[in-house]
C-alpha positions in Angstrom: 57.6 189.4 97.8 57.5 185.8 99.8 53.3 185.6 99.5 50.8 186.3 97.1 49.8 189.8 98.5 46.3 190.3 96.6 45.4 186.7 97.9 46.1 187.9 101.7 44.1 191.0 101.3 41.4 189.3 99.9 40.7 187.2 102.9 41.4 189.5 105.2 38.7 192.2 103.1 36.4 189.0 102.7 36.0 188.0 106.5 32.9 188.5 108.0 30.5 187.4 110.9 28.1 185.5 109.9 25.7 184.2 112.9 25.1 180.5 113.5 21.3 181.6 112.8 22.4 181.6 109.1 24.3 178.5 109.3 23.5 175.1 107.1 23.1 171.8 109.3 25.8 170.9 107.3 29.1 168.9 109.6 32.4 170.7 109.3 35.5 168.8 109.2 37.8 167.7 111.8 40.7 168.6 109.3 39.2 172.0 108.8 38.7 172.5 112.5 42.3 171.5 113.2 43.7 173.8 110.7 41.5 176.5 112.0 43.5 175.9 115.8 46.8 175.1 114.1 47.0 179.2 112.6 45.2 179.8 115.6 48.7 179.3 117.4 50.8 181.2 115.1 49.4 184.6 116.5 52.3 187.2 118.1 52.6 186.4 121.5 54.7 189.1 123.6 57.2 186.5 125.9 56.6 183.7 123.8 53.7 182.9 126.6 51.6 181.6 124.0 48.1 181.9 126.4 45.2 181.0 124.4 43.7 177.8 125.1 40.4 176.5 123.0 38.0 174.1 123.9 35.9 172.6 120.8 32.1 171.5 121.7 30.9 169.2 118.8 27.7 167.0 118.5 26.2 166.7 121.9 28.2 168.8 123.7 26.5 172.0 121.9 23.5 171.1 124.1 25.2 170.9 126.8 26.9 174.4 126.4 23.9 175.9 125.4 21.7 174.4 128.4 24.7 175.5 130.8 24.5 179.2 129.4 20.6 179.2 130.0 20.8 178.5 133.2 23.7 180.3 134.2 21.9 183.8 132.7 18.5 182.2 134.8 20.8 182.2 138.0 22.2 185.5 137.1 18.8 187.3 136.5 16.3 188.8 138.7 12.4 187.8 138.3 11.9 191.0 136.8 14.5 191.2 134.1 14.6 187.8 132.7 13.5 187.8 129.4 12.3 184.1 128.1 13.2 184.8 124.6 17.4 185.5 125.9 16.6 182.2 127.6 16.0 180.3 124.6 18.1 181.6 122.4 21.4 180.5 125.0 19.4 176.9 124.7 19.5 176.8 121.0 21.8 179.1 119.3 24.6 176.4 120.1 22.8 173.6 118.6 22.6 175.4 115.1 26.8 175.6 115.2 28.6 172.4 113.8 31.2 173.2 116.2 31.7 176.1 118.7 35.1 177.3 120.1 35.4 178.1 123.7 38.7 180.9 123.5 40.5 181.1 126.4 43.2 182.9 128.0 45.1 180.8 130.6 47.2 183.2 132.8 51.2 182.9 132.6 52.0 181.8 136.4 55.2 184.5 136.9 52.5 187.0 135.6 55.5 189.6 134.2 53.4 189.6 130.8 50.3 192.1 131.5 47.5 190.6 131.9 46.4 193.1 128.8 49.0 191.7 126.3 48.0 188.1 127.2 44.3 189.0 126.1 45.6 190.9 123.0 47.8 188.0 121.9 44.5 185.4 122.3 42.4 188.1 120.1 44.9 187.9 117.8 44.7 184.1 117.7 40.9 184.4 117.0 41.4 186.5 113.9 43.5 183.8 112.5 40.7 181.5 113.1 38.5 183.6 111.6 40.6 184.3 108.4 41.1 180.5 107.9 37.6 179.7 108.3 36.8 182.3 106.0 39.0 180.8 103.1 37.7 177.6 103.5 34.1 179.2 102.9 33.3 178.7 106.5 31.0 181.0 108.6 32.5 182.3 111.9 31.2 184.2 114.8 33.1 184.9 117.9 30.2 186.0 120.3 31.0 187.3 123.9 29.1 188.6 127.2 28.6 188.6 130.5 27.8 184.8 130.4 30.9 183.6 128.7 32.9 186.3 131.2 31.3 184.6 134.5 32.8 182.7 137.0 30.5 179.9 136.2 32.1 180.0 132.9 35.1 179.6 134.0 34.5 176.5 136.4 32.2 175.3 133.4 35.5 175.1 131.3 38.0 174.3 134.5 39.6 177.2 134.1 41.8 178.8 137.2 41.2 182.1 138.7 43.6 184.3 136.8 42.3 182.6 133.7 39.9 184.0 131.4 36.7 183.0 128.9 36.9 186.1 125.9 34.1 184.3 124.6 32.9 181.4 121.9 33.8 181.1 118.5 31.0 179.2 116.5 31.7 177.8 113.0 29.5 176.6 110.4 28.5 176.5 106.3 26.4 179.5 106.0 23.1 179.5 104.7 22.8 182.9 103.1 24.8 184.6 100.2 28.1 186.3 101.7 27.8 189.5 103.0 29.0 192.9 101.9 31.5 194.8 103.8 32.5 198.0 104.1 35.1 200.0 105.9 35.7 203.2 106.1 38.9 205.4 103.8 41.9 204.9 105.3 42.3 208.9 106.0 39.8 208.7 108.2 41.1 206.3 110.7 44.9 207.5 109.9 47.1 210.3 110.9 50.4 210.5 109.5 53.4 212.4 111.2 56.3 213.4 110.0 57.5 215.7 112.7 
């Protein structure tokens, strides 16, 4: 065996999203948020395209994030749907994350990867965030929507056209015990063929 298999499987069973409502005010790293990018980029990538792109909001830049989402759901909301409390929580929510991860997908100009492979490959990426975070004891969330799918997301980021936002990744030291998880038996997600 080339890796400690019992050590894999535990971080993979002991990942979990844990909500920057239930982070500490505590800084993470720069090492630790590098490392985090650095297995980002060793996710399978059909074409050897490699199309994730991340940018890191830190410090002051979590206001500014979180004041651009707020008024970007303002803009996209009628008198009669917008709900204050949604409002406030795109203000604030960023400010509770030591750092927050914009993932991106930046489009392959010949476009002869589908477009679908080029998103898959960038989810992948984010699961290797999240399983590093999660052995360094670190709180992740990757958090999606309509906001973080907009076009004013995208010119927020300066992303091109064909380029896409699959959403923010916020880090941080939690606050509460780890969770539980649970998943379901194998045999009920699994069929097996032999024929």
């Amino acid at each position: 065996m080339r890796h400690n298999l019992s050590d894999l499987r535990e971080v993979i069973k002991d990942r979990r999203s844990i909500k920057p409502e239930n982070f500490k005010p505590r800084k993470v790293l720069k090492d630790q948020i590098s490392e985090i990018l650095s297995n980002a980029r060793w996710a399978p990538t059909h074409g050897m395209t490699e199309p994730w792109h991340f940018v890191v909001f830190q410090e002051g830049a979590t206001k500014s994030l979180g004041e651009f989402m707020a008024n970007a759901y303002k803009d996209r909301t009628s008198e009669e749907d917008f709900l204050q409390i949604k409002y406030d929580k795109f203000v604030n929510r960023p400010q509770l994350s030591s750092v927050i991860i914009a993932v991106c997908m930046k489009r392959q100009k010949s476009e002869k990867i589908p477009e679908i492979e080029e998103i898959e490959a960038v989810a992948c990426a984010v699961q290797n965030m999240h399983l590093t975070a999660t052995a360094y004891g670190l709180g992740g969330y990757w958090s999606s929507g309509e906001i973080s799918y907009s076009n004013e997301m995208k010119r927020f980021l300066n992303l091109k056209d064909k380029d896409k936002c699959l959403g923010l990744f916020y880090i941080g030291y939690p606050s509460i015990n780890w969770p539980n998880g649970y998943r379901k038996p194998l045999e009920y997600k699994t069929e097996w063929r032999t024929k």
